[in-house]
Structures are given as C-alpha cells and as structure tokens.
C-alpha positions as CSV (number, residue, x, y, z in Angstrom):
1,X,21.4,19.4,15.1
2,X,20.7,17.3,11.9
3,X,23.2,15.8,9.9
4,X,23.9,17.5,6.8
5,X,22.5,15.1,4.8
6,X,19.4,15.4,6.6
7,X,18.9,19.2,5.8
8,X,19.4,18.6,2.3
9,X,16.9,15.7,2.0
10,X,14.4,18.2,3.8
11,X,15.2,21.3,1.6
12,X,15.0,18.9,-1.7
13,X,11.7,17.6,-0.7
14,X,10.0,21.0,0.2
15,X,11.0,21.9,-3.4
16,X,9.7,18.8,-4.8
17,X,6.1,19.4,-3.1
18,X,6.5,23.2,-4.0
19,X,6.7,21.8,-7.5
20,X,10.1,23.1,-8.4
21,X,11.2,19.6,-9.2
22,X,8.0,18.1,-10.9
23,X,7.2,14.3,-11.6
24,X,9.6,13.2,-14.1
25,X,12.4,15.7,-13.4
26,X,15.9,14.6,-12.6
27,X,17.9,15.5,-9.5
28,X,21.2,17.3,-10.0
29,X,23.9,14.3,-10.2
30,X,25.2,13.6,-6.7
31,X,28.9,14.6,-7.7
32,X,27.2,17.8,-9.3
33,X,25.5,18.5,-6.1
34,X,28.3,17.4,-3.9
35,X,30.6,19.8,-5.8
36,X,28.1,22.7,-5.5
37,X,27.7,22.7,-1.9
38,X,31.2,21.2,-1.2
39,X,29.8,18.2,0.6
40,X,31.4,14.4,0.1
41,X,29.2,12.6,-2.1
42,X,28.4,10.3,0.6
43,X,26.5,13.0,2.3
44,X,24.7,13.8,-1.1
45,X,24.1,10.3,-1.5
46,X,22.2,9.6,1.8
47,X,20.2,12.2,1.1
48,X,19.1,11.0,-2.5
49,X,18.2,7.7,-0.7
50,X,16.1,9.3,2.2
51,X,14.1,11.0,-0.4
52,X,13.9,7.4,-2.4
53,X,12.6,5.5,1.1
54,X,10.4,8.8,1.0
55,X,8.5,7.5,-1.7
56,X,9.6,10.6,-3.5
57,X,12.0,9.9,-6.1
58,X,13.4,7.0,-7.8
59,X,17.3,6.0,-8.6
60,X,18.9,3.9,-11.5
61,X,21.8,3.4,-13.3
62,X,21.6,5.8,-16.5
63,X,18.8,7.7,-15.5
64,X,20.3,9.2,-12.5
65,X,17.7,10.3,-9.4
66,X,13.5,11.4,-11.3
67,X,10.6,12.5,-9.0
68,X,8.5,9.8,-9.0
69,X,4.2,10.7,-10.0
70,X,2.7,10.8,-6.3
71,X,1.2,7.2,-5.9
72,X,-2.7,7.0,-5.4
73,X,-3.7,4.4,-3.7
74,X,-7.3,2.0,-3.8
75,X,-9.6,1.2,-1.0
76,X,-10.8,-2.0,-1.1
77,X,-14.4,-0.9,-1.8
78,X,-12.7,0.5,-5.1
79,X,-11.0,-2.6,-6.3
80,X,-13.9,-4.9,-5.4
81,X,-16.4,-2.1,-7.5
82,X,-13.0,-2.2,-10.2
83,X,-13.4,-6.1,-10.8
84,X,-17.1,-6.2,-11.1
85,X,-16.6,-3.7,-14.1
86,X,-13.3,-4.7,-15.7
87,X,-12.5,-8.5,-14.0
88,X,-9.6,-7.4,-12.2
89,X,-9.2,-5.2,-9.8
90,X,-5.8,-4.1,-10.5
91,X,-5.4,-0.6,-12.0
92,X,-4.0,0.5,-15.1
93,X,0.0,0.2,-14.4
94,X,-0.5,-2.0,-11.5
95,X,0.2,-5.8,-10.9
96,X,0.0,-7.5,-7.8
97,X,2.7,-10.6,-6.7
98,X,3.5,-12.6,-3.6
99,X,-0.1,-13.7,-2.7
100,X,-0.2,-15.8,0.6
101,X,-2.5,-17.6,2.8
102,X,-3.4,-19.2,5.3
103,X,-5.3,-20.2,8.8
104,X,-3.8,-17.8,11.5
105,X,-4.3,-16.7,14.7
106,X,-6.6,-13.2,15.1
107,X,-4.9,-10.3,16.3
108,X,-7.0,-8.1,18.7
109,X,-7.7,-5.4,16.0
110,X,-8.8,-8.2,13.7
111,X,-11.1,-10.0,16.3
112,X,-13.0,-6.8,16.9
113,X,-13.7,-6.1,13.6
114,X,-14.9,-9.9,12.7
115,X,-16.4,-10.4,16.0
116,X,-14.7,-12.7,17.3
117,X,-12.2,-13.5,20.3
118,X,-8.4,-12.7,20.2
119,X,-6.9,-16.0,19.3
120,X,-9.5,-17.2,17.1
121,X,-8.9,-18.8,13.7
122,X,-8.9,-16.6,10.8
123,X,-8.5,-16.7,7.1
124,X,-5.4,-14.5,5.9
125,X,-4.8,-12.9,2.6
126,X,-2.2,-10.7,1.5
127,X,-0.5,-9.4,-1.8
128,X,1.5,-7.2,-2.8
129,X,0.6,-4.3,-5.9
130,X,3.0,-2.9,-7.2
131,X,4.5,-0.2,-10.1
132,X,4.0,-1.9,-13.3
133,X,7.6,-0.7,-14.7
134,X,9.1,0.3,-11.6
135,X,8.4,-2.7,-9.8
136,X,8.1,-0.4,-7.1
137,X,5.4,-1.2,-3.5
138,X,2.6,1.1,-4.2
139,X,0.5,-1.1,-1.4
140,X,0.5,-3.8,0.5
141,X,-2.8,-5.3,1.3
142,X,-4.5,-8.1,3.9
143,X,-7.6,-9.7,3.4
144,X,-9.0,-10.7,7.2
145,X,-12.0,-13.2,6.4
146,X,-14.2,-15.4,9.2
147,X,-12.4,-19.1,9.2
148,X,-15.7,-20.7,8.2
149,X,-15.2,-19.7,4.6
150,X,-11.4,-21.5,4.5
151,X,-13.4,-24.7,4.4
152,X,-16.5,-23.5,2.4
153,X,-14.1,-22.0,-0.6
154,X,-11.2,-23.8,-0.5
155,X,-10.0,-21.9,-3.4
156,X,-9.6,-19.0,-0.6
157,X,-6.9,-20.7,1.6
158,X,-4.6,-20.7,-1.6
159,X,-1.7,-19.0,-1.9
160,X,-2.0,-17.6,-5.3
161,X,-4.3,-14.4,-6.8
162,X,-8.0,-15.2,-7.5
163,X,-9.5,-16.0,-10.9
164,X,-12.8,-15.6,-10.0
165,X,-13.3,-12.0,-8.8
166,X,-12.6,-10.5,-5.4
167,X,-12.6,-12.6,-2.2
168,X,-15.8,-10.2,-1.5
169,X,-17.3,-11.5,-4.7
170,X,-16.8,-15.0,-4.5
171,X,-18.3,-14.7,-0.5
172,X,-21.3,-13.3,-2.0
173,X,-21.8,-15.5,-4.5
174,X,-21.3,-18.3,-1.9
175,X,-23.8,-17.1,0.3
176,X,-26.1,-15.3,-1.6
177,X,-26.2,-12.7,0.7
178,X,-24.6,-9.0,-1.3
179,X,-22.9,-6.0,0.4
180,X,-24.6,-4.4,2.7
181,X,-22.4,-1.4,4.3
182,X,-18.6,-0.7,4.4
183,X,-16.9,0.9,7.0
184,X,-13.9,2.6,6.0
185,X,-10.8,4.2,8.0
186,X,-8.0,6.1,7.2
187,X,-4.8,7.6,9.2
188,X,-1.3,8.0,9.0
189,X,1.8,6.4,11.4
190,X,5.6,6.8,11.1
191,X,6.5,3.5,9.6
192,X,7.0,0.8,11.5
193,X,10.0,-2.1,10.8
194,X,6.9,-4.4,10.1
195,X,5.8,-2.0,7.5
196,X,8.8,-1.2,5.8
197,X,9.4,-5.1,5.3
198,X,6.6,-5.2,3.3
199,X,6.4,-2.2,1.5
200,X,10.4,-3.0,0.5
201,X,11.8,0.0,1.7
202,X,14.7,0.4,4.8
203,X,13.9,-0.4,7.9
204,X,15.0,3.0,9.2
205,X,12.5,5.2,7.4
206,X,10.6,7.6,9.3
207,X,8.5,9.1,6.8
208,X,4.3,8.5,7.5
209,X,2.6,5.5,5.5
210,X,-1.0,5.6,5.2
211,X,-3.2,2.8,6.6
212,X,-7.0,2.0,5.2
213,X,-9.2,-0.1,6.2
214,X,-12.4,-1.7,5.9
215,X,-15.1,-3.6,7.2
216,X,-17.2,-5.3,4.4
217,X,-20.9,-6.1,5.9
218,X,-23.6,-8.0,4.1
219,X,-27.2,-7.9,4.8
220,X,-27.3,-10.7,7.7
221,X,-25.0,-8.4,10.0
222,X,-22.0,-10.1,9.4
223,X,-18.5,-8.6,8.5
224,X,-16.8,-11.2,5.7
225,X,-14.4,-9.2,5.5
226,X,-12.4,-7.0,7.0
227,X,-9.3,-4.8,5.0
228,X,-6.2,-3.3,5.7
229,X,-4.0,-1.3,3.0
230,X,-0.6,0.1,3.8
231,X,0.1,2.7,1.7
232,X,4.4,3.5,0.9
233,X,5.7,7.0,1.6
234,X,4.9,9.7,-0.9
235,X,1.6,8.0,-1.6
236,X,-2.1,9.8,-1.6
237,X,-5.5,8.4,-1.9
238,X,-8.0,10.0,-3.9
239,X,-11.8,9.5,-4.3
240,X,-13.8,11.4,-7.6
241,X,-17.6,11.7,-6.5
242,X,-20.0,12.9,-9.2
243,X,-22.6,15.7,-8.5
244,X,-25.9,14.7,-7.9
C-alpha cells in the first residue's frame, strides 16, 4: 500500500492534468490541506514536493505551491534552424548556463552514432537551459562531435556558450559541406540518478524524462554531430508543421 503522501501527490496531479488546477493556480496551503484531510503537514508536505520533482508545480516563500506552464522542449534541429533566424538559439524565456567541454572517451551509444569505436576520442558539449525567472532545468543538452574538429575549431573545446552560431553552424562553415539529413529519436525512461543530477531535481524521482536525440549528417556521409536532450518531468515537446 502507498504512503499517504503518495495518494495525495497522485490524486493532486490527476486534477492538475484534468485541468482543475490550471497553470498559474495555487495549491491549497499545506496546513490548509493538512487540516482538511487531518494529515501532519509533513505528509502534505512530501507530497507538494513529489509533485515539484514532477515537474508539475513550483514552491516559494510568499507564493505558496503554483502549477507550473507544461515545459516544451527544442530538438536540436529546432535551435540550430532558431539561430540561423534570430542568432541565438535560445527561446524566448530561456537562458542556458554551465557550458562544459572537453576531449572524452566515447560511450557505446555515441560511437555508433559517429562511427567510431567505443573508447575513441570525442568532443563533448553540454549546457544547461533553463526558466528564465524560475531558474528552473527545462533541458539539459550534450553535443557529441568527431575529435578531428577539437583541433580544427579550437573555439569548440571551450568551456563557455558559442558566439558564433550553433556548433552545427560553425562545422559547416568550416567545411563547407551543409546539412544533409537529421535523424531524430524520441522516448521516455524513469529518471535515472545521472539524470536527476543534471536536471537539478532529487535523486529519488521516479517520474519519466524525455530523451531526444539526433544525428546531424552533411552531404559527404558523415555525422558531425550527434545530440542528446533530456527533458525534466512535466515537460512536452511540440512541433507546428504548416500545410502544404
């Protein structure tokens, strides 16, 4: 059987999908709620921050508990075609921080998709966007990128955000050879302690976390890049196509 403050966290997030509680909404206070149901505040409390490592609400002093706006979250292909049009591929409300790089080892995954061997040098990138005014996760993002390029754009190896475009842009530019094909993915685990380290959130969450990727391919054959979002709890991705 459940805790208690388990079955509350579940009943307050069905009406919070429902849209009984709608984005900007506040929670009843914990000691409200607590005196309602005649539960310690404790058990009210654990379930207020379930739903928070949920990705579903948000807590602070003097504003008490809101439903947060479902989080939408960017492919790659989307902030890459976002900075050719605006110079930046962050979205309105969005800022990215603690960019890091370096020459690392290749994962399995990673090899396969660049072509490589497991163990091979690789260029790593990651950041981490966030909630303007929240400061809020809404993504954390790795850039996987062939070695060669380290040495061939320095300015790739360095740990801070890029002035001159997208990685994918300033590989293109390098080589003269554009986009050719991108090949996306997208699923959902149960977070992992390795994701909820970077998406900020407790290391015992269980709700899902959406992963994207991508494989960026340019007209020789070769993948330059290859992409991996992980999306925080609560979050959606969304894609407008027009009609043709």
């Amino acid at each position: 059987m459940p805790p208690k403050w388990r079955d509350l966290a579940d009943e307050l997030a069905a009406l919070i999908k429902s849209g009984k509680y709608a984005p900007g909404d506040r929670l009843p206070k914990i000691e409200d709620l607590a005196r309602e149901r005649e539960w310690s505040k404790n058990t009210v409390h654990s379930a207020y921050k379930a739903l928070e490592a949920e990705g579903l609400v948000t807590s602070s002093r003097g504003h008490g508990t809101v439903v947060r706006e479902r989080t939408s979250l960017s492919t790659g292909a989307e902030r890459e075609q976002r900075s050719k049009v605006t110079g930046s591929s962050w979205r309105a409300g969005e800022r990215s921080d603690s960019h890091m790089a370096g020459v690392v080892a290749a994962p399995a995954d990673v090899a396969d998709a660049l072509g490589v061997s497991p163990g091979d040098l690789v260029l790593r990138r990651t950041r981490t966007y966030r909630d303007e005014q929240t400061k809020a996760v809404i993504s954390h993002s790795t850039s996987w990128i062939p070695a060669a390029f380290a040495d061939e754009l320095p300015e790739l190896a360095m740990g801070k955000r890029l002035s001159g475009g997208t990685s994918i842009d300033l590989i293109t530019r390098h080589t003269g050879r554009p986009v050719a094909r991108r090949l996306s993915s997208m699923w959902a685990r149960i977070t992992t302690p390795g994701d909820a380290a970077v998406l900020e959130i407790p290391e015992d969450t269980k709700a899902a976390v959406i992963i994207l990727t991508v494989r960026i391919i340019d007209t020789s054959g070769m993948t330059i890049e290859y992409g991996v979002d992980i999306g925080g709890p609560g979050s959606h991705w969304t894609k407008e196509e027009s009609a043709e």
